[in-house]
DRENDO-1510 file (C-alpha; in Angstrom, 1 decimal, always signed):
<recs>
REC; n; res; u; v; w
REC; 1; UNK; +23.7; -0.2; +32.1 .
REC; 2; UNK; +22.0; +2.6; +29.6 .
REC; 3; UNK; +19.0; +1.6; +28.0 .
REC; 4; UNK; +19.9; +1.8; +25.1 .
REC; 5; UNK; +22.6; -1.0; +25.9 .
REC; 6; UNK; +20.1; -3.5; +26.3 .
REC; 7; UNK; +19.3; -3.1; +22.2 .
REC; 8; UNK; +20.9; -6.5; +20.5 .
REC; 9; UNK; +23.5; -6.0; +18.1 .
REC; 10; UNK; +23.0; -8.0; +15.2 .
REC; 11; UNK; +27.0; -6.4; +13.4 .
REC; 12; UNK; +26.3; -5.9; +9.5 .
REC; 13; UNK; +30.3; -5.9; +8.5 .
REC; 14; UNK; +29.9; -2.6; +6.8 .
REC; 15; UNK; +33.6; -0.7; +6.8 .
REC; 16; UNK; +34.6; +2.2; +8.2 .
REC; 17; UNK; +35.8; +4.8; +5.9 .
REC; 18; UNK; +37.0; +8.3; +5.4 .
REC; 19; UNK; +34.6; +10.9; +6.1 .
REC; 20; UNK; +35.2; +13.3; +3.0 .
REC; 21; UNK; +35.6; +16.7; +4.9 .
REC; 22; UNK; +36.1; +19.0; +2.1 .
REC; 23; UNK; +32.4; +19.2; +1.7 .
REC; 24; UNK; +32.0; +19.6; +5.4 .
REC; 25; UNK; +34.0; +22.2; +7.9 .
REC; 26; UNK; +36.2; +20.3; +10.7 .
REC; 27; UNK; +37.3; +21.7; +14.1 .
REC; 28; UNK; +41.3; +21.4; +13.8 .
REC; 29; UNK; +43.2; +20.8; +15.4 .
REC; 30; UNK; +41.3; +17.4; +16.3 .
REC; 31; UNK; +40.1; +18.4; +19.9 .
REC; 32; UNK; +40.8; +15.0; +21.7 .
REC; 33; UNK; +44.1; +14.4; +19.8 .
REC; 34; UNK; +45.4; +17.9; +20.7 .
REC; 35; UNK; +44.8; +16.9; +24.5 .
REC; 36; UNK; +46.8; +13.6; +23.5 .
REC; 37; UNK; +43.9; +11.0; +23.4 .
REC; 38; UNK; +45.6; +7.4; +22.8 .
REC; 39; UNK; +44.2; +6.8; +18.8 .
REC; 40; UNK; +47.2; +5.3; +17.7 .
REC; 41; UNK; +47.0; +4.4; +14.1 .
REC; 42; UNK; +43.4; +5.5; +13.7 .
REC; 43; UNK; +41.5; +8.6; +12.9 .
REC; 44; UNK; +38.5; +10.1; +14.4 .
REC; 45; UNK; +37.4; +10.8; +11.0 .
REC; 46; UNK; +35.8; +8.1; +10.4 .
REC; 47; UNK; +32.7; +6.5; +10.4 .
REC; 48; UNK; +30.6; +3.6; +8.8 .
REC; 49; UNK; +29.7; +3.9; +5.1 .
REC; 50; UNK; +26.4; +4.3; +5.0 .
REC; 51; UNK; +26.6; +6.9; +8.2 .
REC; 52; UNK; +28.6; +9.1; +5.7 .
REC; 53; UNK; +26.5; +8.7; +3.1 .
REC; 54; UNK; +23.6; +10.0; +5.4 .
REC; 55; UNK; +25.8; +13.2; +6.9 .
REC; 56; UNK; +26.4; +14.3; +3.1 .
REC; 57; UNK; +23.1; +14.1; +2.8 .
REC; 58; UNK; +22.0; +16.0; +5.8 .
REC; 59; UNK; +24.9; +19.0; +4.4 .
REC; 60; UNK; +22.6; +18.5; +1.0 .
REC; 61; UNK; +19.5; +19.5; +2.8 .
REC; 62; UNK; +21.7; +22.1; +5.1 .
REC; 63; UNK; +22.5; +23.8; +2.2 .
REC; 64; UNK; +18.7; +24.0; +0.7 .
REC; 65; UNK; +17.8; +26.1; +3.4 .
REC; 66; UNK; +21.1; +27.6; +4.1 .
REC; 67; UNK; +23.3; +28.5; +1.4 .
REC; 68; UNK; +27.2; +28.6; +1.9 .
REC; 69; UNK; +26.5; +26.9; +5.1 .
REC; 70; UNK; +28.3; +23.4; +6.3 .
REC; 71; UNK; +28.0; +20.7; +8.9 .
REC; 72; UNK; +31.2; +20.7; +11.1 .
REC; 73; UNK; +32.5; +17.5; +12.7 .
REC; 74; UNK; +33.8; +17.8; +16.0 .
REC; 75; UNK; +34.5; +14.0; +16.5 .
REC; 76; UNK; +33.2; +10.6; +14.4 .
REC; 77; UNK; +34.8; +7.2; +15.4 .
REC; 78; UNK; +36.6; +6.9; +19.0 .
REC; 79; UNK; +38.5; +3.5; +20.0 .
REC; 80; UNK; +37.3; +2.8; +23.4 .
REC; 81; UNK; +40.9; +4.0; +25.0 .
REC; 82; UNK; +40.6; +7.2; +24.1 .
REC; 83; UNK; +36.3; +6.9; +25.4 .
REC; 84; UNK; +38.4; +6.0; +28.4 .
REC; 85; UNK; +40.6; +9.0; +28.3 .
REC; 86; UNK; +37.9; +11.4; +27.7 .
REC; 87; UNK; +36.1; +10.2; +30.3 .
REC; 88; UNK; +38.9; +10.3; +32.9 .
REC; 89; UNK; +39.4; +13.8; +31.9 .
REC; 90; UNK; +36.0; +15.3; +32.0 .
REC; 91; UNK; +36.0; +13.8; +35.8 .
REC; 92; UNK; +39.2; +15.9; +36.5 .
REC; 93; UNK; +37.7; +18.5; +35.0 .
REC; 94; UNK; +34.9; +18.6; +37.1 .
REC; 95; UNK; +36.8; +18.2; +40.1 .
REC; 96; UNK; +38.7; +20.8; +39.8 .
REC; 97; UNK; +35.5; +23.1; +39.8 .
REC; 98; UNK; +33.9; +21.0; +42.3 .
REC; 99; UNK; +33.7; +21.3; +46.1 .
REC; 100; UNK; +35.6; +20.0; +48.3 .
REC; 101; UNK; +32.7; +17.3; +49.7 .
REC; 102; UNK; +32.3; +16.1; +46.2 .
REC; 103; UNK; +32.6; +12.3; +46.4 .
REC; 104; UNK; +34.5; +10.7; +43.9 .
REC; 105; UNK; +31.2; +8.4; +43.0 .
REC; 106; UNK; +28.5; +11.9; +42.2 .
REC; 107; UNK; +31.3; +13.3; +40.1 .
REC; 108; UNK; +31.5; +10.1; +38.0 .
REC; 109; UNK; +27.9; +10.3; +38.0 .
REC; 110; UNK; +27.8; +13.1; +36.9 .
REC; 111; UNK; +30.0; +12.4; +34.0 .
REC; 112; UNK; +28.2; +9.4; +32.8 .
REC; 113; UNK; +25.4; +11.8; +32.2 .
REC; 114; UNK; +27.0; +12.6; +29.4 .
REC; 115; UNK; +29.4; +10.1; +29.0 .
REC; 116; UNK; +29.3; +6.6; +27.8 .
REC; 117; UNK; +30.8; +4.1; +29.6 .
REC; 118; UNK; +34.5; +2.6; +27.8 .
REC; 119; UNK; +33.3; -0.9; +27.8 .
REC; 120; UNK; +35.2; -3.7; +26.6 .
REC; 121; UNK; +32.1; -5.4; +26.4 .
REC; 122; UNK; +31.2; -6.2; +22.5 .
REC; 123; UNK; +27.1; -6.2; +23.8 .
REC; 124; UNK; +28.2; -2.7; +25.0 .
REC; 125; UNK; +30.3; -0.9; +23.0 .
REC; 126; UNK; +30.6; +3.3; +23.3 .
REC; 127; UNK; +28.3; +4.4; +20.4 .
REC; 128; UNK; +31.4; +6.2; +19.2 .
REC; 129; UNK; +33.4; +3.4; +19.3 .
REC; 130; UNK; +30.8; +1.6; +16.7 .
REC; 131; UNK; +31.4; +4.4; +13.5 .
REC; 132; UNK; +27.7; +5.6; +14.1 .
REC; 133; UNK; +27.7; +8.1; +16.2 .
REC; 134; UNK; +28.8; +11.6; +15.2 .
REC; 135; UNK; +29.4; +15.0; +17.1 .
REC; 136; UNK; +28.8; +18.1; +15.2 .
REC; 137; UNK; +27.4; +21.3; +14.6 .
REC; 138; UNK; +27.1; +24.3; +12.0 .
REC; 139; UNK; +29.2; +26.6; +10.6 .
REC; 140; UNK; +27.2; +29.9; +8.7 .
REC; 141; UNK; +28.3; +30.7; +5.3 .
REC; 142; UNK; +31.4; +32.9; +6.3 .
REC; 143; UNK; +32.6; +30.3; +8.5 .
REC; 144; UNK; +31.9; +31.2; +11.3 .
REC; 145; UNK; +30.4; +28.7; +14.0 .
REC; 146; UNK; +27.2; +29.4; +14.8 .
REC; 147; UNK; +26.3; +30.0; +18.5 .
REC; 148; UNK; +24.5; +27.0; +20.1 .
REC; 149; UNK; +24.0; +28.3; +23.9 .
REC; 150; UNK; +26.6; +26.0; +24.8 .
REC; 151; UNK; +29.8; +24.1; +23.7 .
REC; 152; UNK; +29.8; +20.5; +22.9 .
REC; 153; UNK; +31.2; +18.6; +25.8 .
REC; 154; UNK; +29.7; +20.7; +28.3 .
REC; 155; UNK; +28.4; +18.4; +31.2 .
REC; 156; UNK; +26.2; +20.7; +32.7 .
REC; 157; UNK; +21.8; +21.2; +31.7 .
REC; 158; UNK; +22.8; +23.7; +28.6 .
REC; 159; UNK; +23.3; +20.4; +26.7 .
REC; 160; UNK; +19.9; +19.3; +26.5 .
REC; 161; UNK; +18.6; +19.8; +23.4 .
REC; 162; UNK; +15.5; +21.8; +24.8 .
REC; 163; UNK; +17.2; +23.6; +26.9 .
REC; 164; UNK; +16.1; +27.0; +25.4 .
REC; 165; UNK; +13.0; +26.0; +24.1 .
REC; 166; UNK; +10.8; +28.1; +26.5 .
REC; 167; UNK; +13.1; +30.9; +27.0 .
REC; 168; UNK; +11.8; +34.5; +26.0 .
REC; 169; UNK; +15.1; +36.0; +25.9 .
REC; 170; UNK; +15.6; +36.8; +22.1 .
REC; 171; UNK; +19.2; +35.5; +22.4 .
REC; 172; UNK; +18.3; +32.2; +23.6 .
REC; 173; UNK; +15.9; +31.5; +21.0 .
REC; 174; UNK; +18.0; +31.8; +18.6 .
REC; 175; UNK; +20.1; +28.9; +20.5 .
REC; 176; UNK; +17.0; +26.7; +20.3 .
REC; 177; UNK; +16.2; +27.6; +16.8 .
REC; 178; UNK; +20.4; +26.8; +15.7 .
REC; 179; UNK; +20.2; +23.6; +17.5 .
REC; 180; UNK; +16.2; +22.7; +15.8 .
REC; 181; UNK; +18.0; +23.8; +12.3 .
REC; 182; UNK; +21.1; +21.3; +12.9 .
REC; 183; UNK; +18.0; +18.4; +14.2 .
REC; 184; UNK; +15.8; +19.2; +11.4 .
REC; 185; UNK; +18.5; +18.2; +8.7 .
REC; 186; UNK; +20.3; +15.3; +11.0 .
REC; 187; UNK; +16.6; +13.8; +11.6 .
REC; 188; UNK; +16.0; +14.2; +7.5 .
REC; 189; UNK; +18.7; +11.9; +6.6 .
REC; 190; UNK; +17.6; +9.7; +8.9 .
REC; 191; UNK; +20.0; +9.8; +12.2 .
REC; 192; UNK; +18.8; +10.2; +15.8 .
REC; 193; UNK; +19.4; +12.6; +18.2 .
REC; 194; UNK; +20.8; +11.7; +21.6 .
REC; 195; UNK; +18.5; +13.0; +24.7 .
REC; 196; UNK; +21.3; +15.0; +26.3 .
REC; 197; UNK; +22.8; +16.0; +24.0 .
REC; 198; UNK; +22.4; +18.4; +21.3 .
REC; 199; UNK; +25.6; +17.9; +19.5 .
REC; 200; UNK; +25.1; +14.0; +18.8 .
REC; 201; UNK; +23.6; +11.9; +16.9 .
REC; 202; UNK; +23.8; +8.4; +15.4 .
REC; 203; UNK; +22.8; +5.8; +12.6 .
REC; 204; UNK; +23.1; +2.5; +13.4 .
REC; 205; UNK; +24.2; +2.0; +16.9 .
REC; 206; UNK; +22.3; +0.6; +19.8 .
REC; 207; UNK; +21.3; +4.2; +20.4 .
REC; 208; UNK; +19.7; +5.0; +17.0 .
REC; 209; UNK; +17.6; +1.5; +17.1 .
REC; 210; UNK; +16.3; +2.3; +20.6 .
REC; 211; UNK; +15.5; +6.0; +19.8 .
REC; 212; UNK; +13.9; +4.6; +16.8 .
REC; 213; UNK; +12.2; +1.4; +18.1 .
REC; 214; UNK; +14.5; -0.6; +16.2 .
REC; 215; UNK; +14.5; -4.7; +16.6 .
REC; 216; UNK; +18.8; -4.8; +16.6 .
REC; 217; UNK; +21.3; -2.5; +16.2 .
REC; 218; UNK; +23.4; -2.8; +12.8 .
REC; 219; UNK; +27.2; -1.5; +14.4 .
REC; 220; UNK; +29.0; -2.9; +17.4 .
REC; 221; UNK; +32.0; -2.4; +18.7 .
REC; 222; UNK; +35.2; -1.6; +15.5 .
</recs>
């Protein structure tokens, strides 16, 4: 068990709805979806209501400091089968790169680094699985992404959000200062960012109250 899985759940009933992605930019295809991830009748646009009211406001400040530019999803809501799918790919991912000797248990490992476990468990549901947790990053004002050292889903030390932050290499500060540009609107509307991860961040969830030193979480499983 996480830490953050030990945060109680106390489940507000707020819906999930449609995140409205003409005033954002969207990787499309869908990245899981094209790899056939099992959502069935649901999108991975979505998210809890007052989540989306928070990323529009995050793109409000986003576009104070940077006009033209937009907040790209990546992925919002995820049904724990396709948390389950992902997960299962990323291991045969890394094995393929992996030596030989690499046990099945430090490649899983490995993955849960990054990875939440697909529980079943409605104390310990995948923050994606709740409609609070989002995956994103920034697009400039000619649409093209802008470089972030590394690309989301990377299981590796690049995904740390500080990763750069005491490089001297001119190239790699600009990574840290992309990725404290996509924190500094996130944290204004109010989300929280996860430790490993520079790419996601959350309102809501048992994440967001134990980054935040919240009593509950509002969002469980959905």
């Amino acid at each position: 068990m996480k830490p953050y899985q030990q945060i109680s759940i106390v489940e507000c009933g707020e819906r999930l709805v449609s995140i409205p992605l003409e005033r954002l930019a969207v990787v499309s295809p869908h990245p899981y979806q094209q790899l056939g991830a099992p959502y069935g009748d649901k999108s991975p646009y979505m998210l809890r209501q007052t989540v989306v009211d928070r990323l529009l406001a995050a793109q409000t400040q986003l576009e104070a400091i940077h006009p033209g530019w937009r907040i790209q999803v990546f992925d919002a809501y995820r049904p724990v089968a396709v948390q389950e799918f992902m997960v299962r790919h990323t291991y045969e991912t890394l094995r393929q790169g992996a030596s030989p000797e690499a046990s099945e248990e430090e490649l899983m490992a490995q993955v849960y680094q990054f990875w939440a476990l697909p529980s079943e468990d409605l104390k310990t549901p995948p923050p994606h699985s709740t409609g609070g947790a989002i995956d994103l990053t920034l697009v400039d004002a000619t649409g093209t992404p802008v470089d972030m050292g590394s690309p989301i889903d990377e299981p590796s030390p690049r995904s740390i959000p500080d990763y750069f932050a005491a490089s001297t290499n001119p190239e790699e500060k600009r990574y840290h200062t992309s990725r404290e540009l996509l924190y500094q609107v996130m944290q204004g509307a109010g989300f929280a960012r996860h430790p490993n991860e520079w790419w996601h961040f959350s309102w809501g969830d048992q994440m967001w109250a134990w980054l935040t030193n919240q009593p509950a979480a509002r969002y469980g499983r959905v």
